[in-house]
C-alpha beads as a LAMMPS data file, in Angstrom:
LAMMPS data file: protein, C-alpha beads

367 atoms
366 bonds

1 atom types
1 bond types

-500.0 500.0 xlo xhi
-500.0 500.0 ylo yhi
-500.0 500.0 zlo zhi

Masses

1 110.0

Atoms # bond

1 1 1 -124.095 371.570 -190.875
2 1 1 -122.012 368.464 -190.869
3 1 1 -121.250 364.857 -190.740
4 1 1 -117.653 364.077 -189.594
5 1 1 -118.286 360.358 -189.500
6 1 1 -119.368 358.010 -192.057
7 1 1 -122.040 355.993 -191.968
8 1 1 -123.844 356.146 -188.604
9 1 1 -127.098 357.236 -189.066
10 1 1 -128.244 358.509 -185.601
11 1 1 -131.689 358.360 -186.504
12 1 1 -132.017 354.709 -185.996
13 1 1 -130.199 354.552 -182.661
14 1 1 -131.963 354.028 -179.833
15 1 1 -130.461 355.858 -177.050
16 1 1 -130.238 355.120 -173.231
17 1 1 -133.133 356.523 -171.089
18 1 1 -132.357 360.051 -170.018
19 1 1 -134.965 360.277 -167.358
20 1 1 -136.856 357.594 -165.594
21 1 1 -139.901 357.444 -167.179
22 1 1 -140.204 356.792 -171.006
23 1 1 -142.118 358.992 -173.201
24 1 1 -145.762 358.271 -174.625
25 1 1 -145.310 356.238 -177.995
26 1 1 -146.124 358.497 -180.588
27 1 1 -147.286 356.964 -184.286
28 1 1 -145.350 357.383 -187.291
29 1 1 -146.744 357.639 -190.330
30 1 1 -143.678 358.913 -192.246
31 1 1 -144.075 356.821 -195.830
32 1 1 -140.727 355.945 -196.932
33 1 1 -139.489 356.909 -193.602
34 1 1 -137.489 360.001 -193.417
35 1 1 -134.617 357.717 -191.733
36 1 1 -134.622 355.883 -195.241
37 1 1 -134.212 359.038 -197.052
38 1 1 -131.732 359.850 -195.224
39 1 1 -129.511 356.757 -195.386
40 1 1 -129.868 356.780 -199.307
41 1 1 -128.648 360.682 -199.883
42 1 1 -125.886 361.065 -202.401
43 1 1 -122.445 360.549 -200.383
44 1 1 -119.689 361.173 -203.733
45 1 1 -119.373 363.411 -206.182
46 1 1 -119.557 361.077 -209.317
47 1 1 -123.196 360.378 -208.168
48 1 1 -123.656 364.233 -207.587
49 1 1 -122.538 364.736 -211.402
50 1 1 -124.252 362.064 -212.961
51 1 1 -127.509 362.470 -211.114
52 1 1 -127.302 366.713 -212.580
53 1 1 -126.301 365.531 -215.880
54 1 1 -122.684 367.520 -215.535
55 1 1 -119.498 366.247 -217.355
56 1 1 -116.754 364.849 -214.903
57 1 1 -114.553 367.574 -215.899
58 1 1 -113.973 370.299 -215.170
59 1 1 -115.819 369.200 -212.098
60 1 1 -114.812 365.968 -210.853
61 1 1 -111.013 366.716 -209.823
62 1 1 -111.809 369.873 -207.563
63 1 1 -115.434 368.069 -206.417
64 1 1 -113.329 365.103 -205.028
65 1 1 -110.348 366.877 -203.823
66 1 1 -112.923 369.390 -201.774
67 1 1 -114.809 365.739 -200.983
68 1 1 -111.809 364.430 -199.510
69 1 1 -111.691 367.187 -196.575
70 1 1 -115.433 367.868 -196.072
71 1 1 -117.584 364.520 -197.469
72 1 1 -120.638 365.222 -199.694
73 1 1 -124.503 364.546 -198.633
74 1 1 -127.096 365.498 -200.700
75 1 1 -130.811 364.032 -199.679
76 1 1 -132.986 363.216 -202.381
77 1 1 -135.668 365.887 -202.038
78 1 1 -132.921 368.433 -202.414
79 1 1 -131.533 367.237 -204.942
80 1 1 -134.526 366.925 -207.063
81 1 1 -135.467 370.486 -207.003
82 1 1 -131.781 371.084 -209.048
83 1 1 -131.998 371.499 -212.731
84 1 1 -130.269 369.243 -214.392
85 1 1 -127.129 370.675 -216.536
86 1 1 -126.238 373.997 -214.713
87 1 1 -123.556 373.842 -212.892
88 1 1 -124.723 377.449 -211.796
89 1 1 -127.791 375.962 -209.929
90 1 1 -127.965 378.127 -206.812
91 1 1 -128.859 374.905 -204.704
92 1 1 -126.206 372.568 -206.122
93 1 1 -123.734 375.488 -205.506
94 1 1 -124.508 374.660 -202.118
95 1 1 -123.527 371.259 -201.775
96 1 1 -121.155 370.404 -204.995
97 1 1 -117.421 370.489 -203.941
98 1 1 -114.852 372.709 -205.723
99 1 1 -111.356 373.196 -206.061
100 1 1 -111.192 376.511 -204.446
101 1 1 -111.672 374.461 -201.277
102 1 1 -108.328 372.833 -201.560
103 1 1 -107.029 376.394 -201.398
104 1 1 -105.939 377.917 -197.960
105 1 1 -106.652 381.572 -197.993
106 1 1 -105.443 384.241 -195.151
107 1 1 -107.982 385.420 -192.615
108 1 1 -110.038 381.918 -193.139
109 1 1 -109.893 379.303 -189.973
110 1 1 -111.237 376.231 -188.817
111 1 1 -112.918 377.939 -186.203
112 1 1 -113.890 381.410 -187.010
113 1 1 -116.722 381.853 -184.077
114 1 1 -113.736 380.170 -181.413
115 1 1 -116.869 377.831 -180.035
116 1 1 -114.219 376.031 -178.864
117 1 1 -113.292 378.471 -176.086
118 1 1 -117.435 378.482 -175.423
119 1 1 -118.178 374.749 -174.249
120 1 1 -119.105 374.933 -170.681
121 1 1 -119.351 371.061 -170.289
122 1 1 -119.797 368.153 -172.955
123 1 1 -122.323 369.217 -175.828
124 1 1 -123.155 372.250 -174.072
125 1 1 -122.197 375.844 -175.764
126 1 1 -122.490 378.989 -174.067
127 1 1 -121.838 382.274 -175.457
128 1 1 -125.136 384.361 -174.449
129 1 1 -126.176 385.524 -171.021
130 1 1 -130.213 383.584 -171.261
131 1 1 -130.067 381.471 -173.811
132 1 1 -127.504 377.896 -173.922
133 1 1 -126.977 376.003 -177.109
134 1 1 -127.065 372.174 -176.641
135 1 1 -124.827 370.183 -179.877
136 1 1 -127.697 366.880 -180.024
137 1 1 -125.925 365.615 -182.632
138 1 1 -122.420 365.895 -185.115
139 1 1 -124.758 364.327 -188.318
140 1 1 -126.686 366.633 -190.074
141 1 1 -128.760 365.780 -193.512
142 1 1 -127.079 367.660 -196.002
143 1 1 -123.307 368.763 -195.859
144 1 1 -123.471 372.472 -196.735
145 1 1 -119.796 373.852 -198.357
146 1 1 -120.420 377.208 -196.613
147 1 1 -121.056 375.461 -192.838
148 1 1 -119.173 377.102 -190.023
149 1 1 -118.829 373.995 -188.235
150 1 1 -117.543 372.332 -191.012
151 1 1 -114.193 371.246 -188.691
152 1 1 -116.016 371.143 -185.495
153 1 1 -114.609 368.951 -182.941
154 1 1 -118.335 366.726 -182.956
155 1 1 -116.650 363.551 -181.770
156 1 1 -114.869 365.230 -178.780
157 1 1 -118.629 367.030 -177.466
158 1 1 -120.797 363.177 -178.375
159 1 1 -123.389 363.222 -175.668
160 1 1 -123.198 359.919 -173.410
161 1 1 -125.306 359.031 -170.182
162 1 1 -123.107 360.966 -167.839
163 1 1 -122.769 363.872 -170.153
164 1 1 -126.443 364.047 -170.513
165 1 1 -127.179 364.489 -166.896
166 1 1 -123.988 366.950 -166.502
167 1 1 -125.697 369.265 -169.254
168 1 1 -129.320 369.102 -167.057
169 1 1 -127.126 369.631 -164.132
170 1 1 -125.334 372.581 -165.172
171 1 1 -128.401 374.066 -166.927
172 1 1 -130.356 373.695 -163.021
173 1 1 -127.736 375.849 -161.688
174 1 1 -127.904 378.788 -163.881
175 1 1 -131.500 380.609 -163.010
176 1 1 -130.682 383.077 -165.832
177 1 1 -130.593 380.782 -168.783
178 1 1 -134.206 380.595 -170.340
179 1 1 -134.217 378.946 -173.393
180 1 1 -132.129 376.217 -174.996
181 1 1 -131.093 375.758 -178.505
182 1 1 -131.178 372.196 -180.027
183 1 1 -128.269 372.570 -182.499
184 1 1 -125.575 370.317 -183.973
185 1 1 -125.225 369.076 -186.806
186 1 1 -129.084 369.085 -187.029
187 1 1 -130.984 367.890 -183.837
188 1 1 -133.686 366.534 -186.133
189 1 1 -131.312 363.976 -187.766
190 1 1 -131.816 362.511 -184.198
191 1 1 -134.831 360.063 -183.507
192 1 1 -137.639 361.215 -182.068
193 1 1 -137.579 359.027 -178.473
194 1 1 -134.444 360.888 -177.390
195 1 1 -135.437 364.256 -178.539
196 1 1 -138.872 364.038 -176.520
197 1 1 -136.709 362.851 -173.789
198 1 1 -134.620 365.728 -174.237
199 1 1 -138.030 368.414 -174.198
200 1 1 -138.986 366.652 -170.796
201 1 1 -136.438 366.989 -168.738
202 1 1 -136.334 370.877 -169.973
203 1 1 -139.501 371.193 -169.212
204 1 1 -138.992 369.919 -165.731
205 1 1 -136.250 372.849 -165.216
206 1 1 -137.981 375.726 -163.631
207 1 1 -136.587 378.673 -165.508
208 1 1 -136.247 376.986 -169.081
209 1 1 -139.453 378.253 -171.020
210 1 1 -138.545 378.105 -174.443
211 1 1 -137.377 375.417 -176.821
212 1 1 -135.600 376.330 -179.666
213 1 1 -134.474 374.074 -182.632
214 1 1 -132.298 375.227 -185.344
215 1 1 -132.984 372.508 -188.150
216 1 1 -132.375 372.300 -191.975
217 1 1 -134.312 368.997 -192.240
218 1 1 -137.797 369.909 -192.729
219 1 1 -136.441 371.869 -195.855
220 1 1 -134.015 369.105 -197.037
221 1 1 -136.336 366.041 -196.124
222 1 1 -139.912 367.257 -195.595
223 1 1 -141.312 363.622 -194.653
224 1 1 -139.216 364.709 -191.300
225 1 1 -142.021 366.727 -190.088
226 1 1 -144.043 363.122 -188.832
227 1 1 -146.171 362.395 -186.086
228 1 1 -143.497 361.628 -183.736
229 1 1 -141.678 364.726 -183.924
230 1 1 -145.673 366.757 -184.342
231 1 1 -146.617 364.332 -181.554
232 1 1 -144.071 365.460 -178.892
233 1 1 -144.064 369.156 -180.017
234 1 1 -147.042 368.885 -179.675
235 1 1 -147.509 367.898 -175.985
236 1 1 -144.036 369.821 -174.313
237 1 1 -145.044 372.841 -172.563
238 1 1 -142.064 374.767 -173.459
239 1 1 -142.633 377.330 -176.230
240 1 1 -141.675 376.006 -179.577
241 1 1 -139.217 378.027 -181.791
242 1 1 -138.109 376.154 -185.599
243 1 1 -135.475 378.113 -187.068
244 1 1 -135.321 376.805 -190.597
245 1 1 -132.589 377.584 -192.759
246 1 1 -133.879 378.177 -196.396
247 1 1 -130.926 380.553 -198.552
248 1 1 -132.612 380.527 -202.055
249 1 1 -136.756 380.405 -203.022
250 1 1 -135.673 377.090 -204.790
251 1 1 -135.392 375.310 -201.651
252 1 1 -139.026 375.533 -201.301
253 1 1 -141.582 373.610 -202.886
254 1 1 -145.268 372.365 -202.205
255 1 1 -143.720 369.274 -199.693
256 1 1 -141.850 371.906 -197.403
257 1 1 -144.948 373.907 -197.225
258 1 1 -147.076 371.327 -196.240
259 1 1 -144.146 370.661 -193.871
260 1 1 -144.379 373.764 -192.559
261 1 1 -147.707 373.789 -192.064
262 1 1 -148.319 370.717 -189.818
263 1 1 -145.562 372.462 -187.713
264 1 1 -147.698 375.653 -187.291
265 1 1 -150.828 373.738 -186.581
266 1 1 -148.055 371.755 -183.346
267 1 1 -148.166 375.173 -182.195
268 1 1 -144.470 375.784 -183.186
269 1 1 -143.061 379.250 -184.298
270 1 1 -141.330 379.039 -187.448
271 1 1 -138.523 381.564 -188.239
272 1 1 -135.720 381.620 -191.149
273 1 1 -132.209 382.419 -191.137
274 1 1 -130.223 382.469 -194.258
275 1 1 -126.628 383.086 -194.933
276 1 1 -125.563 385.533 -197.809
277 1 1 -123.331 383.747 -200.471
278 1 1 -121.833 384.460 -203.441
279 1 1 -123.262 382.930 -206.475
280 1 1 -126.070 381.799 -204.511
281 1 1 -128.611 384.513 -202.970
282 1 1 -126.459 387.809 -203.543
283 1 1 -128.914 389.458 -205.357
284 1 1 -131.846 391.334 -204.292
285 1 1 -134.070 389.988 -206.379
286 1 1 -133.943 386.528 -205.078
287 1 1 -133.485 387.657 -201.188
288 1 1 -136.992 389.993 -201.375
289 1 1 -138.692 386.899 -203.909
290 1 1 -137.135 384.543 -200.701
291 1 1 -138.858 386.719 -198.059
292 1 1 -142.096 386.725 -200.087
293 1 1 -142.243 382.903 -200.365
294 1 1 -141.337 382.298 -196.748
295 1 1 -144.153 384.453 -195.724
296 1 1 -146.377 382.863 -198.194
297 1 1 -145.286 379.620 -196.071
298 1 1 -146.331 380.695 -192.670
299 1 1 -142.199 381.680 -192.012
300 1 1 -141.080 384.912 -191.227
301 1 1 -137.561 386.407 -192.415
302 1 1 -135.273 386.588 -189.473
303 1 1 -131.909 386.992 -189.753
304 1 1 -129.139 387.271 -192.783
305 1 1 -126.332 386.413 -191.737
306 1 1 -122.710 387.986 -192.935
307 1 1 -120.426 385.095 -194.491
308 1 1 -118.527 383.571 -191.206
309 1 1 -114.747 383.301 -192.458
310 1 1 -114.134 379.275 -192.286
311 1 1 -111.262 377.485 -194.169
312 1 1 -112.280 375.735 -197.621
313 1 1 -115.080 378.226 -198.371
314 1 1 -114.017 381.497 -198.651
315 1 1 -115.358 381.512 -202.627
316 1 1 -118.670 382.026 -200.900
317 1 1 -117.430 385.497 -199.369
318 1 1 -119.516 388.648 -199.673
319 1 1 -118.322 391.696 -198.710
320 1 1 -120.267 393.215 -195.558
321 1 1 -120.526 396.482 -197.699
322 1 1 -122.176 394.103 -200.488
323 1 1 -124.238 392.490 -198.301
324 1 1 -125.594 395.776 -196.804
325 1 1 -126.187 397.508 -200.011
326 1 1 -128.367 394.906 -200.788
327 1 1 -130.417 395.248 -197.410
328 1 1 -131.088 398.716 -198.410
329 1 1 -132.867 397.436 -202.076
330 1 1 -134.654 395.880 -199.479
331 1 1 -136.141 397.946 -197.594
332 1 1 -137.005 399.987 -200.660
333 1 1 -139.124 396.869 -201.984
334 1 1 -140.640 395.147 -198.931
335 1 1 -142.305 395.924 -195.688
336 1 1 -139.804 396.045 -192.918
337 1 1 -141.119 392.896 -191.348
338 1 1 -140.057 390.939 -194.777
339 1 1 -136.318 392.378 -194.228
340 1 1 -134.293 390.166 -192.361
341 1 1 -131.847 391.524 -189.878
342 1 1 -128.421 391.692 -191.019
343 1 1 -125.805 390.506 -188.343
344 1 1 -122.525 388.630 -187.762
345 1 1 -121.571 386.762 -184.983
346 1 1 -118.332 387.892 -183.861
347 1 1 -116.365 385.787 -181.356
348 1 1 -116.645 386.836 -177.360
349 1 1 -119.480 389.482 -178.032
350 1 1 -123.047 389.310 -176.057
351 1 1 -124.961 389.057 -178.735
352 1 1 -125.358 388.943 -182.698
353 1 1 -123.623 392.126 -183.937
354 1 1 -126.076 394.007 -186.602
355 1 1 -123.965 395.573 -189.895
356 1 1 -125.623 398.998 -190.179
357 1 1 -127.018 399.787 -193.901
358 1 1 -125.259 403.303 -195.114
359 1 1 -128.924 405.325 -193.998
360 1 1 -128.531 403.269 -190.503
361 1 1 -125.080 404.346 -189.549
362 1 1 -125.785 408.318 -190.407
363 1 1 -128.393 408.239 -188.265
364 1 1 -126.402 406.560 -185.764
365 1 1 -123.561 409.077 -186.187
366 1 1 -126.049 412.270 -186.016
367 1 1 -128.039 410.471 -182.455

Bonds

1 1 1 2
2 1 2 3
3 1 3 4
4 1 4 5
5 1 5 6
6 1 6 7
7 1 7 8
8 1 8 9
9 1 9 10
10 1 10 11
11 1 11 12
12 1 12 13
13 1 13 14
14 1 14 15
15 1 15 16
16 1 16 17
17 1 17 18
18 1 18 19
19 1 19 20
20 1 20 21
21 1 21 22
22 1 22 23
23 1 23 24
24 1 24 25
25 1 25 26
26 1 26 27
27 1 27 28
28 1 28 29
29 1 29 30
30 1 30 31
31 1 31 32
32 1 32 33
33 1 33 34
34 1 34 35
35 1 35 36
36 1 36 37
37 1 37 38
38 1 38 39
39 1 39 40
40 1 40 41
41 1 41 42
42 1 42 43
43 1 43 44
44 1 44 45
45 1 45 46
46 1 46 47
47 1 47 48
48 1 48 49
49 1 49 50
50 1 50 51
51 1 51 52
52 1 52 53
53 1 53 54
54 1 54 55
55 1 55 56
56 1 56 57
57 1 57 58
58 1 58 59
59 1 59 60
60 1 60 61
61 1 61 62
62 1 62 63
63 1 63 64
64 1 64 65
65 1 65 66
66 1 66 67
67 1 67 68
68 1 68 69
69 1 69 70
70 1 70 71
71 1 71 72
72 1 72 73
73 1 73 74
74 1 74 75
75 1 75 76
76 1 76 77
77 1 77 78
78 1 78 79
79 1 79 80
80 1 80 81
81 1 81 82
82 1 82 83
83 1 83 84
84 1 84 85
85 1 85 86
86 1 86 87
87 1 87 88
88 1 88 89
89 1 89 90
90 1 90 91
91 1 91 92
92 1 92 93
93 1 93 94
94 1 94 95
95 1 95 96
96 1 96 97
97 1 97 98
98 1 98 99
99 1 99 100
100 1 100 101
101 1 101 102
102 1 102 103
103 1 103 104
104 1 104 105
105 1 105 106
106 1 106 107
107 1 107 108
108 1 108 109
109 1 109 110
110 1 110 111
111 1 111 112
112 1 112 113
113 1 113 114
114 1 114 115
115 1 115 116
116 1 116 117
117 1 117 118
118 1 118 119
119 1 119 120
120 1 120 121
121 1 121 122
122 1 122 123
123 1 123 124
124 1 124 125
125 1 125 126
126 1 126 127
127 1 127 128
128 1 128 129
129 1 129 130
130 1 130 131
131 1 131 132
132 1 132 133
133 1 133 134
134 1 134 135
135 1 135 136
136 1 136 137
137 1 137 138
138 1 138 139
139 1 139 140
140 1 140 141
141 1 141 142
142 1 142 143
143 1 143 144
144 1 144 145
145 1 145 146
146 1 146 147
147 1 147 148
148 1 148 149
149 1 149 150
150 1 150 151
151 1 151 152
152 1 152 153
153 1 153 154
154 1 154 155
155 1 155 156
156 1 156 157
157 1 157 158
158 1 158 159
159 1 159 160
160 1 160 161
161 1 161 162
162 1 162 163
163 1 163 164
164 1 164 165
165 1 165 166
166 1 166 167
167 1 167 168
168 1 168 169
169 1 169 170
170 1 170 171
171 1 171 172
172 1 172 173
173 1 173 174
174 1 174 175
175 1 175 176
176 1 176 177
177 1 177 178
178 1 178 179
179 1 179 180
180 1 180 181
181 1 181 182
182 1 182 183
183 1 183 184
184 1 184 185
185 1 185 186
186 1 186 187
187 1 187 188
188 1 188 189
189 1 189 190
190 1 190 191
191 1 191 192
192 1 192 193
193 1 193 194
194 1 194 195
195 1 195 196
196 1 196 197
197 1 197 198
198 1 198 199
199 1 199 200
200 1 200 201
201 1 201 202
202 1 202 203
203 1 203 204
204 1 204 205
205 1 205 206
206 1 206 207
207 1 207 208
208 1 208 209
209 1 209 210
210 1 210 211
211 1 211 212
212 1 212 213
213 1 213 214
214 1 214 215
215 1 215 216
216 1 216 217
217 1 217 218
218 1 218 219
219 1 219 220
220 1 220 221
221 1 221 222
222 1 222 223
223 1 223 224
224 1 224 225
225 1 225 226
226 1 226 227
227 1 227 228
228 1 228 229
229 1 229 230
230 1 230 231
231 1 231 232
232 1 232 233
233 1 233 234
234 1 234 235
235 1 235 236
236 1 236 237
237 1 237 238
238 1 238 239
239 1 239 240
240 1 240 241
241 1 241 242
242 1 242 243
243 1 243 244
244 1 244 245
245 1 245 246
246 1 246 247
247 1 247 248
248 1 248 249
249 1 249 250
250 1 250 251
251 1 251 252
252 1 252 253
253 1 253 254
254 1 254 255
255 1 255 256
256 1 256 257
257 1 257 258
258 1 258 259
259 1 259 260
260 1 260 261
261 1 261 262
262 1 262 263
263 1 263 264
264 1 264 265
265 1 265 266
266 1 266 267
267 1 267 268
268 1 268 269
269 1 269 270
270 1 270 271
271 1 271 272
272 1 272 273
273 1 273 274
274 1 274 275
275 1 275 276
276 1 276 277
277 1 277 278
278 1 278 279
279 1 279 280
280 1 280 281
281 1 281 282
282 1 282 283
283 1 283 284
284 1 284 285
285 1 285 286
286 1 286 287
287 1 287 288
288 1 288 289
289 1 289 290
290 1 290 291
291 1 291 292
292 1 292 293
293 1 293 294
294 1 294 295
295 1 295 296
296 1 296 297
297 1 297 298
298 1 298 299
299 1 299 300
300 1 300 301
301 1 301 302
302 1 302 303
303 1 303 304
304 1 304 305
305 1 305 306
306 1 306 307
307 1 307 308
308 1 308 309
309 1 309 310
310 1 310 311
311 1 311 312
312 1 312 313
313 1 313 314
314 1 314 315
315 1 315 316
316 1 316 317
317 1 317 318
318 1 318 319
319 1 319 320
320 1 320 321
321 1 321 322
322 1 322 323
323 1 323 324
324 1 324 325
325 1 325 326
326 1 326 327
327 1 327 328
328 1 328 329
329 1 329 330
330 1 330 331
331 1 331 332
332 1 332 333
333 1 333 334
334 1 334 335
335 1 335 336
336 1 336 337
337 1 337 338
338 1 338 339
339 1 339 340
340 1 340 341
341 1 341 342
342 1 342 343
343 1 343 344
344 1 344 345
345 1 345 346
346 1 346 347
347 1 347 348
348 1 348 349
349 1 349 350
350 1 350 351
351 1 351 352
352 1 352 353
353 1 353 354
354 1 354 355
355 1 355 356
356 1 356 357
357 1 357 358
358 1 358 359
359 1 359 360
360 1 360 361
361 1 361 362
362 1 362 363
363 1 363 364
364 1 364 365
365 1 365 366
366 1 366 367
């Protein structure tokens, strides 16, 4: 998740109408509005430093030289659940820049899913057979090292007027596309008007009958889950899907629950993916103590994904072998709805591609 440019904050836009009449005006009661949270994250990597207490070297020359290619954003709720003085924090490991990023390495792209060959019209991503994945946005609210879309075109795909009404036009003509994916960037980084703009006209599509939203905001900046955004979940027809994107039990405290909450009681289905990353969740300690707390939270485990190969992070890698021997401690320590699926995304296939633990592929082999 990513912001390419530098200091527009879509949140406060107000966008053009995209259909013809405008949606119910929904109160806000978001103290210290999210949108102001937003605008004040951490944007350099002397800030970064200072604000953990961390020495400017041996940090400061690979933070800014990784800063220079891929900016920094850290919101302030993130940052605060960081302890102060480890440079080993799993969640500043996240976001802190480091030299290794300045470093090409063979087999590591700008593009490793080739979305690019996937854009059916502006904004609009297809690589599935029912489900379409709509890019709302470029900005997101935190600027993770690891993101796969770290050097994604976003400028090229910006939805205008006439791009808006191509994507509803192209999504009428394809009966076999149920469900559409608010992606980015992270849709939520968006204000609220457009998105509820956004769930009507889906609505009004015969065949679209679920709304998903992949979104790291309501873990990053819970004060995003408002009555706006509650207030228009709350009254679309379309069944509600949140795919949060929590990698570490860190990343949740007692706001994101509440958070999390007042999503469930919107009627909105609340799933997790996390990625697998070195020095960050590749133990399986903290993945089954992650699945516990997310349950705890009214989220269920979903997917784990396999490290996609992008340029600038491949100190993140885990081996799919690695990653699979730790599904299987798994599986010995939590009920099988806790596990999460492990999968990659491989470019051109029809689907997420599962990595088989050892115990999975000999059955496989013997069936």
């Amino acid at each position: 998740m990513i912001q390419r440019t530098p200091a527009r904050i879509e949140a406060r836009n107000e966008e053009p109408s995209l259909i013809a009449t405008e949606p119910r005006r929904q109160p806000h009661n978001c103290a210290k509005g999210w949108q102001q949270i937003l605008a004040e994250s951490v944007t350099c990597p002397e800030q970064l430093l200072g604000r953990l207490k961390l020495p400017a070297e041996p940090w400061l020359t690979g933070a800014s030289a990784g800063h220079h290619l891929f900016p920094v954003r850290v919101p302030e709720p993130f940052l605060r659940r960081m302890t102060p003085g480890d440079p080993n924090d799993p969640l500043l490991r996240q976001v802190l820049p480091l030299a290794e990023e300045s470093r090409q390495q063979a087999g590591y792209v700008r593009d490793p899913l080739q979305e690019n060959n996937a854009i059916q019209t502006t904004g609009l991503i297809r690589k599935y057979q029912s489900r379409a994945l709509l890019m709302v946005t470029g900005q997101c609210a935190i600027n993770c090292r690891y993101c796969f879309r770290r050097h994604f075109p976003y400028e090229s795909q910006r939805l205008g007027p006439d791009d808006r009404q191509q994507v509803l036009a192209t999504l009428n003509a394809a009966p076999e596309i149920n469900e559409v994916i608010f992606s980015g960037g992270d849709p939520l980084a968006v204000n609220d008007r457009l998105l509820a703009q956004w769930a009507e006209a889906l609505a009004g599509i015969p065949h679209i009958k679920r709304l998903r939203i992949h979104s790291r905001l309501p873990v990053v900046i819970p004060q995003r889950v408002c009555d706006a955004l509650l207030g228009w979940l709350g009254h679309s027809p379309l069944q509600k899907i949140l795919v949060v994107h929590v990698n570490h039990p860190a990343e949740l405290d007692s706001d994101t629950r509440k958070a999390f909450s007042r999503l469930r009681e919107a009627g909105v289905t609340l799933l997790n993916q996390s990625v697998i990353l070195k020095g960050v969740n590749d133990s399986a300690n903290i993945l089954a103590q992650l699945s516990e707390d997310l349950f705890d939270s009214g989220v269920m485990p979903y997917y784990l994904h396999a490290f996609d190969p992008v340029a600038g992070a491949h100190h993140f890698d885990v081996s799919d072998q690695a990653a699979a021997a730790l599904v299987r401690a798994l599986m010995t320590r939590l009920p099988g709805f806790l596990v999460p699926r492990l999968v990659r995304e491989l470019p051109g296939e029809t689907s997420k591609t599962p990595i088989f633990t050892g115990d999975d592929q000999a059955k496989l082999s013997v069936t």
